[in-house]
N, C-alpha and C positions, 0 to 999 in steps of 0.2 A: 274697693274690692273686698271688703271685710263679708266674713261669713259668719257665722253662729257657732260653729264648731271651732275654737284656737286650733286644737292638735290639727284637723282636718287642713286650713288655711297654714299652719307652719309646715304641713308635709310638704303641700303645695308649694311652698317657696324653694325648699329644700329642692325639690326636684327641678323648677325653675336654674337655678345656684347650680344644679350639680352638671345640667346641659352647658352653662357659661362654663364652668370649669374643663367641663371635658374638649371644649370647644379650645379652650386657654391652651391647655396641655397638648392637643392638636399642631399647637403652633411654635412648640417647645423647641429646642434642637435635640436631636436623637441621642438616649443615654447611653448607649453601645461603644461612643468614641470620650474616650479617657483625659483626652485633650478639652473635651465641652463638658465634661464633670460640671464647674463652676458654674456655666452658663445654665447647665440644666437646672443645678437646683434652685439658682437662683429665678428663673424661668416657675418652678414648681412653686416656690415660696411668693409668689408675684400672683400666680393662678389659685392660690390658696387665699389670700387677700380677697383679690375679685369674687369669691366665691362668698366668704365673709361680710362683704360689703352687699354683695347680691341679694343675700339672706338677707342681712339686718334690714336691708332696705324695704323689703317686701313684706317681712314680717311686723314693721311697723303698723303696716295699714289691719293685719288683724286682731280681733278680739283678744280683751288680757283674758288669764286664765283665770282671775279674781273676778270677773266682771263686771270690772271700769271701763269706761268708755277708750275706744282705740288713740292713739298715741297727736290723730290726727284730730280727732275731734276734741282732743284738749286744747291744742296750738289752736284752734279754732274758737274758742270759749275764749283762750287768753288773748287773741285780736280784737276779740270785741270788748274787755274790758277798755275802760278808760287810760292814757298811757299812764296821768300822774299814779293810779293805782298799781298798774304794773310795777311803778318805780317805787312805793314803799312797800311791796313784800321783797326789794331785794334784801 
């Protein structure tokens, strides 16, 4: 799904991430009762992740801002080397 524009393709994720999250938070327990303090935040800090994870994930697939090839089409380059070469540039 890569596009030509980085910012355009990160906004994109971004709002993808922020439907997951508000969707997360949806399922939260309600912060009104003083008794599920703990639970909520922990609840918040959990949907804050997913969100994180959401993004990074999505934003892999687009364009760098330097204009190198996307994160996928390198892992792609480096399957097709040979393995012994893979194994002396560790």
């Amino acid at each position: 799904m890569a596009q030509a524009n980085p910012e355009q393709c990160e906004a994109r994720c971004a709002t993808r991430a922020s439907t997951e999250m508000e969707s997360c938070l949806g399922r939260c327990p309600e912060a009104g009762d003083p008794t599920q303090a703990r639970g909520v935040q922990a609840c918040a800090v959990r949907c804050k992740d997913r969100f994180d994870s959401a993004f990074n994930a999505c934003a892999e697939h687009c364009p760098q801002k330097d204009g190198s090839a996307d994160t996928r089409e390198k892992k792609r380059q480096q399957r097709r080397r040979p393995r012994d070469e893979r194994q002396l540039q560790r």
